[in-house]
Residue, then its C-alpha position, 0 to 999 in steps of 0.5 A: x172843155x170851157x171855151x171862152x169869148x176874149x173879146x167880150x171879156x176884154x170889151x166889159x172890162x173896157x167898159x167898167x174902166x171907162x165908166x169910172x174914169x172919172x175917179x183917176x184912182x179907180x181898179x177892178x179887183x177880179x174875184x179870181x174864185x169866179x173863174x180861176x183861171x191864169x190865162x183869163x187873170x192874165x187877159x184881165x191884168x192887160x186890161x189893168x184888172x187886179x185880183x180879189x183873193x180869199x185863199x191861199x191857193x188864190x193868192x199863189x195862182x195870182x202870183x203865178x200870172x205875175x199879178x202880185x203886190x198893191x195890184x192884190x186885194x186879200x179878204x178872207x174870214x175863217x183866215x189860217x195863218x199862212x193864208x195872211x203870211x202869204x199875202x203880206x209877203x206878196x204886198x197884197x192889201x190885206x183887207x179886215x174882216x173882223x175887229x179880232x182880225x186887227x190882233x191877229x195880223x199884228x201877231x202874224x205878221x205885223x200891222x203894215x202901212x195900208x191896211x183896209x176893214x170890212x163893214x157890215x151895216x147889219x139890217x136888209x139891204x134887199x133890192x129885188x134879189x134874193x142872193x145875200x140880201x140881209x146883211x143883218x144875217x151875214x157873218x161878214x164884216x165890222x159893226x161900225x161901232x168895231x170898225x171905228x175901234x178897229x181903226x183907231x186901235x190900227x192907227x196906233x199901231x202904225x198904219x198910216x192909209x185905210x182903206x174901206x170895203x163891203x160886199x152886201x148883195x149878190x147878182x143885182x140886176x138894177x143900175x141902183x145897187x152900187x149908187x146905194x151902197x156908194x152912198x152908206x159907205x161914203x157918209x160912213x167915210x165923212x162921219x169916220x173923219x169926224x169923229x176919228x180924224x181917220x181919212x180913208x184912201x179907198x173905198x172897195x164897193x166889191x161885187x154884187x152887180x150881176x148879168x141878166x139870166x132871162x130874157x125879161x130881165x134889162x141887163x145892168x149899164x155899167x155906164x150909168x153905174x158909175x155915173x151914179x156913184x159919181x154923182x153921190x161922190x160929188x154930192x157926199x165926200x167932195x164937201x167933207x174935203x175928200x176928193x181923192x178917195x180911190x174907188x175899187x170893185x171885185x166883180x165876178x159874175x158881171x165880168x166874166x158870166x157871159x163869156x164863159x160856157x162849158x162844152x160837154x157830151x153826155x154819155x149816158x141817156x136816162x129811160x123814161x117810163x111811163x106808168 
């Protein structure tokens, strides 16, 4: 059996809320493929978490812990029909991960009001790990080159608020990763305005910040987090006049890695022998 520690879980996700209570838009997505468990969504829903759905059987399991509507962010890439249908019909946001993916959702189900778009900035994006670190090979997400297009080609069709997204890396264990992909994505905000005259509601900073697995790593303060991407806000899109971007995050791991652990008996013993 999997046992968890509520308290703990109920403690970080107070700890993130607090760390950006400065950006009075501001919402955890929970990447619900971290754990997908009803009762954890539900735990994380009282402390005002969202869910971060890629599947349909996401979606009908965030639905069935009463999480439903804007409080729902879809982002899915190899995306079947019913999968978009689905989270269209519960008003979840639908995020875009491809330029052909604006074609599609017309097709499907109509363009809605509030539509967000992945970027991938391409290059490395390496911070000391590893895990997704080279955007340049990832199949994820718009060129901005697309993603200028897409929105305006989205805009034509009727959407009135967008909305930006990334996820670069995985399990960083630094207190820089968020700050840094904060700032690429909000100079692509102020440049996107510019140039287009779009303005972006909310910018989705995804997942990414991990846990420490080992006893010499310093472990992530998200309190120092979201001071850093506070600071870049204020310094980048507070003078291009958008002080009231909403901030959101799709953790997982940091969420929910330490609070977790599966109890088990083994019941087999391997013989060694030694020759």
């Amino acid at each position: 059996f999997h046992i968890y520690d509520e308290a703990g879980i109920r403690s970080t996700a107070r700890a993130l809320s607090q760390a950006f209570a400065w950006n009075p838009g501001f919402r955890e997505y929970f990447a619900v493929k971290a754990t997908p468990n009803p009762y954890i969504l539900q735990i994380l829903h009282e402390e005002g978490c969202g869910c971060d759905c890629a599947t349909y059987s996401e979606l009908l399991l965030s639905e069935a812990a009463g999480i439903t509507g804007r409080e729902v962010m879809f982002s899915s890439n190899v995306t079947p029909e019913q999968d978009l249908r689905k989270a269209w019909q519960m008003g979840a946001y639908i995020n875009l991960d491809d330029v052909t993916h604006v074609d599609f959702l017309e097709r499907v189900c109509g363009v809605p009001d509030t539509v967000c778009c992945r970027y991938n900035p391409g290059g490395s994006f390496s911070l000391g790990n590893t895990i997704m670190d080279m955007p340049r090979d990832a199949k994820y997400g718009m060129t901005k080159e697309q993603l200028f297009e897409g929105y305006q080609i989205l805009r034509d069709k009727g959407a009135k608020r967008f909305g930006l997204h990334a996820f670069l890396v995985s399990n960083t264990v630094t207190n820089d990763y968020y700050p840094a992909l904060a700032k690429t994505l909000f100079e692509l905000v102020v440049e996107l305005k510019e140039k287009t005259g779009i303005e972006i509601s909310f910018i989705n900073l995804s997942g990414g910040v991990g846990i420490a697995y080992r006893p010499d790593q310093i472990p992530n303060d998200i309190r120092v987090i979201g001071e850093g991407v506070h600071r870049v806000y204020d310094e980048v899109l507070v003078p291009a006049g958008l002080t009231d971007v909403a901030i959101y995050t799709e953790m997982g791991r940091f969420m929910m890695g330490p609070y977790g652990c599966l109890v088990t008996k083994a019941i087999h013993e391997l013989s060694l022998i030694h020759i």
